[in-house]
Every structure is written in C-alpha cells, then in structure tokens.
C-alpha positions as CSV (number, residue, x, y, z in Angstrom):
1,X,0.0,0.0,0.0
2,X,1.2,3.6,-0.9
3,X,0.3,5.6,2.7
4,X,0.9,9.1,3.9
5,X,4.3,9.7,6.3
6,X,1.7,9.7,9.4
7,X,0.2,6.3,7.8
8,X,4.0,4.5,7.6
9,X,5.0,6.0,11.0
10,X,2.1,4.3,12.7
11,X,2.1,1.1,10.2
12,X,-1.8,1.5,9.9
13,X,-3.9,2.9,7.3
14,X,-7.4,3.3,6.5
15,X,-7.4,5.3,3.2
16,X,-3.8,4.1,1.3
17,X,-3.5,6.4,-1.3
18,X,-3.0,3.1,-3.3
19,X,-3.6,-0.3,-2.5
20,X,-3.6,-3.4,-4.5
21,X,-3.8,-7.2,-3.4
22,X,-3.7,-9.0,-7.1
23,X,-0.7,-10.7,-6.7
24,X,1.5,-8.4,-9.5
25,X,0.9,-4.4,-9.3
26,X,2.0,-1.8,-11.1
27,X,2.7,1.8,-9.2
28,X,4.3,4.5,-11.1
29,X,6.5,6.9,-9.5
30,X,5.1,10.5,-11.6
31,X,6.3,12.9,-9.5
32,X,9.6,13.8,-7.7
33,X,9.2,13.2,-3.4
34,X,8.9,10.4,-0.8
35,X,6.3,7.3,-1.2
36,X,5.6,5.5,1.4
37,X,4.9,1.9,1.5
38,X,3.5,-0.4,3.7
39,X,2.5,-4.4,3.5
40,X,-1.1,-4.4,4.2
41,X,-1.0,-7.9,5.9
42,X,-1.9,-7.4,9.1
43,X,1.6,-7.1,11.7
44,X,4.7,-7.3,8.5
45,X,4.7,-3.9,8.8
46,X,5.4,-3.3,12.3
47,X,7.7,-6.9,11.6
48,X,9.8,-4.4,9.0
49,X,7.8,-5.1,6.1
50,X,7.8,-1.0,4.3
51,X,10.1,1.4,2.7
52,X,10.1,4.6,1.5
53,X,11.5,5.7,-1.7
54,X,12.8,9.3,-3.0
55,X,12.4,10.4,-6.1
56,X,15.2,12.9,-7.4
57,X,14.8,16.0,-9.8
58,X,15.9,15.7,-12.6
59,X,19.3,15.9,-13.0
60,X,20.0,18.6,-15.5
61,X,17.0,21.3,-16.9
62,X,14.7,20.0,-19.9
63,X,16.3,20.0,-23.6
64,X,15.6,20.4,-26.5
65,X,14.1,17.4,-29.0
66,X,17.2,16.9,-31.0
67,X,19.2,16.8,-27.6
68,X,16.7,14.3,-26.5
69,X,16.8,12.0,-29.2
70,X,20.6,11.8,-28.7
71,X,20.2,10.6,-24.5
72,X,17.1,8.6,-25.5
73,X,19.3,5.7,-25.3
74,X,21.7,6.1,-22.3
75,X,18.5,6.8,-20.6
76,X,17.0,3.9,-21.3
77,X,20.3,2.2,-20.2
78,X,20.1,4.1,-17.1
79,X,16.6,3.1,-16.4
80,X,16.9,-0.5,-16.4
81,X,20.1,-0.4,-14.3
82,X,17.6,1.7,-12.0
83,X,14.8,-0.5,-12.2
84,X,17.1,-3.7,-12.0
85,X,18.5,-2.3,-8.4
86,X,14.9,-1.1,-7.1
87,X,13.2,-4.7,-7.8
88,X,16.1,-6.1,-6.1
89,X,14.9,-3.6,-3.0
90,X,11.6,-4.7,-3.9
91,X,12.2,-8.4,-3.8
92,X,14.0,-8.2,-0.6
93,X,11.0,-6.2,0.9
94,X,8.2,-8.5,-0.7
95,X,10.6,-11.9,0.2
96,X,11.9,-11.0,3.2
97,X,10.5,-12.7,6.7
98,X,7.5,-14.2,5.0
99,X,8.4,-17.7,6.3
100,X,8.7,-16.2,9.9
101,X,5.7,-13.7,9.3
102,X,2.7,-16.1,7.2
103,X,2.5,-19.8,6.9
104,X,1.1,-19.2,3.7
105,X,3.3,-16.5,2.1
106,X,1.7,-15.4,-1.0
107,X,3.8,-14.6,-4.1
108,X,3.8,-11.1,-4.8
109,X,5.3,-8.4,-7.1
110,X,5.2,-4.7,-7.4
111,X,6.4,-3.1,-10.3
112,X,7.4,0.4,-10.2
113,X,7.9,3.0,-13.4
C-alpha cells in the first residue's frame, strides 16, 4: 500500500492512497518526493515489512528534442540499471521474513515505473 508519512509511522492505514492485493501491481513513480509503503498484511509492517522511496529531480534542466533523441538511449540504459536495483529492493521487501511472518506466504510483485 502507498500511505501518507503519518500512515507509515504508525504502520496503519485506513485510506492508502493506493492499495492493490492481485498478486502483481504496477505503481508509477510520476512525480519527484517520498512514497511511502506499507505491507497491508496485518503485523509485516510493524515486523519491518515497508520502505520509502525518493524520487530525485531531474538531474539537469529540460532540452531540446534533438538533444533528447541523442540521450534517449543512455536513458534507457540508465533506467533498467535503475529498475534492476529497485526490484532487487523490492524483492528483498516482498521476500523478506514471509516464512517467519505467514505460513502461507503469498507470491507477490510490485512493479514500479
């Protein structure tokens, strides 16, 4: 679940500001900031089960087209080393403790863009 700060802090919300439970969700990062996530099964998050992830500005002011064009592809490098490392995060978040946590762990995968 995507919470508020107050939401994480207390592991507990009544109103995520996203929630999914389909087994493979998709959550796109569209704005630079902090999201907040929490596991929605009731006691992984006060076991450790959330994270928080910052999204940067951009790094350098928009360009032109042409100027685009010519980064399209380093950025699209860049992106799947970026998404490679975050669903590592995301693995270890989703994976970790479920044996301790739920007899019946659930296979689950967020994907973030």
């Amino acid at each position: 679940m995507v919470v508020t700060k107050d939401e994480y802090e207390k592991c507990h919300s009544a109103h995520p500001i996203f929630f999914s439970n389909n087994g493979v969700t998709v959550f796109t990062l569209d704005r630079p900031g902090l999201f907040y996530f929490i596991s929605g099964v009731s006691g992984h998050c006060e076991r450790g089960q959330k994270m928080i992830i910052k999204v940067l500005e951009p790094a350098s002011p928009p360009q032109s087209a042409d100027q685009n064009e010519q980064k399209n592809d380093a950025a699209v490098a860049m992106a799947a080393i970026t998404s490679a490392t975050l669903m590592s995060c995301i693995m270890s978040f989703v994976g970790h403790g479920y044996s301790d946590l739920d007899p019946n762990p659930v296979s689950d995968m967020l994907m973030i863009r």
